[in-house]
N, C-alpha and C positions, 0 to 999 in steps of 0.2 A: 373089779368092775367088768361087767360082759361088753364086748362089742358093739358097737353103735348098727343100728339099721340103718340102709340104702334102698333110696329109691335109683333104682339105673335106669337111667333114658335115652332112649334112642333119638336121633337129632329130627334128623328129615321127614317133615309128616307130621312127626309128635312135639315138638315144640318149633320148629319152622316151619313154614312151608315148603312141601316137595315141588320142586322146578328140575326134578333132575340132577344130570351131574354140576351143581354151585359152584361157579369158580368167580362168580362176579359178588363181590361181598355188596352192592345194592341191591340183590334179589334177596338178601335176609329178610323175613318176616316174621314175626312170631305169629304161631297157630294163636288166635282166640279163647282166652281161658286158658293158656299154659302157665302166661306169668302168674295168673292168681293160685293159680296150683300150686307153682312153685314156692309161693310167697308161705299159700296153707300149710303146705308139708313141712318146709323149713320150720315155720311155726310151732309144730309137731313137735320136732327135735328130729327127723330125720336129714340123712348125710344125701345131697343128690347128685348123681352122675352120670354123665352120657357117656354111654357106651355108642359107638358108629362104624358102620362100615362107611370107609372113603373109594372106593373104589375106581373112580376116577381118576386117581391119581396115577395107580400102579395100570391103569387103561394111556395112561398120556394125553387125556382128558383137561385134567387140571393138574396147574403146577403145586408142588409144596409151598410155593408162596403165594398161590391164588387160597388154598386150601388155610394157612397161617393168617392170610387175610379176611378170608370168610369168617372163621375162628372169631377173630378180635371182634367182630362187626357182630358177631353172634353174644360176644360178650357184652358190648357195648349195647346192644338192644335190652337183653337182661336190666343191664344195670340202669336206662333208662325209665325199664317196667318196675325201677324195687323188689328185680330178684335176682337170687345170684346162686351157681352152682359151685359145689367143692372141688369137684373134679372133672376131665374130659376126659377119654382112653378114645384113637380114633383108630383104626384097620385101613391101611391105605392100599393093599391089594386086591389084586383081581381074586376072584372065585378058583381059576383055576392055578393060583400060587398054592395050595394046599394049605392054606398060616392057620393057625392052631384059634389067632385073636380075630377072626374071620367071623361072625355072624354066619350060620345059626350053631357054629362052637361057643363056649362060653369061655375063650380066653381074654378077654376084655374083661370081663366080671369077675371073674376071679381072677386075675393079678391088680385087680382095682381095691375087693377083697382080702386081699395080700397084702398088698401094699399100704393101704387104708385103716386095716383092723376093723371089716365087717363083717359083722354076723347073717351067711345065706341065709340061713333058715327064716329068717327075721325080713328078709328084706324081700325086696318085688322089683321085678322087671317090666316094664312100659314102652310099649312099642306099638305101630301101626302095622306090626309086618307078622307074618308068622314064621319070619327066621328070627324076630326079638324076643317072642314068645319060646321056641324051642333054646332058645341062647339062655333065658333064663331060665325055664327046665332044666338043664342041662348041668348047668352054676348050683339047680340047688333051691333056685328063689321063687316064690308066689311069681304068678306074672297076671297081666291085665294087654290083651288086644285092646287097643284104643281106637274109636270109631270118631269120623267128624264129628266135634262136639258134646265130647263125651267124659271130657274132663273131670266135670263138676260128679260124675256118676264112679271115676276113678278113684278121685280121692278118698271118698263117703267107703269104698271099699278097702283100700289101704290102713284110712283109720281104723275101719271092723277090724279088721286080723289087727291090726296092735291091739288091740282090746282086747282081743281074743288069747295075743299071746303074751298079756302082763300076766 
């Protein structure tokens, strides 16, 4: 049996709202149109994963337990919308720690990859940023800059290339 495809997602932006560095888990929002995406892709048969830099944390910003808390609350929103993800992988250093799972590296994706049993070539990376974009270059994976509102235009793309690549 081949490898399962992954969607990787980046958090901040693309399925929450960005407020910055979150350490308060009532700033959670979901972006408009994430959960139904989420719900579609799942639908699909893809595996979905956020990939994220925390950077806050390793700034002293936010604590690991504001950031654990955020988390839950990010989960709990999901599962409120009827959607739900397989995995999380977060970077909680600064830019200048050198980490390898640092965005725009793609060590988040691929030990996600790794550990997971996905197939890059197959799968796509989703981001607001063009360090999620070069992170999935990088991995290997299609990727998709995502624009306000742009979900519905994301997905319709993700399904092409599976079509393309059954």
């Amino acid at each position: 049996m081949s490898a399962r495809a992954a969607v990787f997602l980046d958090r901040d932006g693309t399925l929450i709202e960005d407020v910055g560095y979150i350490s308060d888990p009532e700033d959670v929002r979901l972006v408009p149109g994430a959960a139904d995406a989420l719900r579609a892709l799942r639908a699909d048969g893809f595996a979905l994963v956020v990939v994220s830099n925390q950077s806050g944390i390793g700034r002293g910003l936010t604590t690991q337990e504001q950031a654990d808390a955020v988390h839950r609350r990010f989960l709990d929103e999901l599962e409120t919308a009827d959607a739900e993800i397989d995995a999380a992988y977060y970077c909680p250093h600064t830019p200048d720690d050198g980490c390898p799972c640092r965005k725009p590296l793609p060590g988040l994706i691929l030990d996600a990859a790794h550990e997971l049993e996905f197939d890059l070539e197959r799968s796509t990376m989703v981001g607001d940023s063009h360090v999620d974009v070069a992170a999935g270059k990088a991995a290997g994976t299609r990727t998709i800059l995502l624009g306000e509102g742009e979900w519905p235009q994301a997905v319709r793309r993700i399904r092409a290339w599976a079509r393309q690549a059954a």
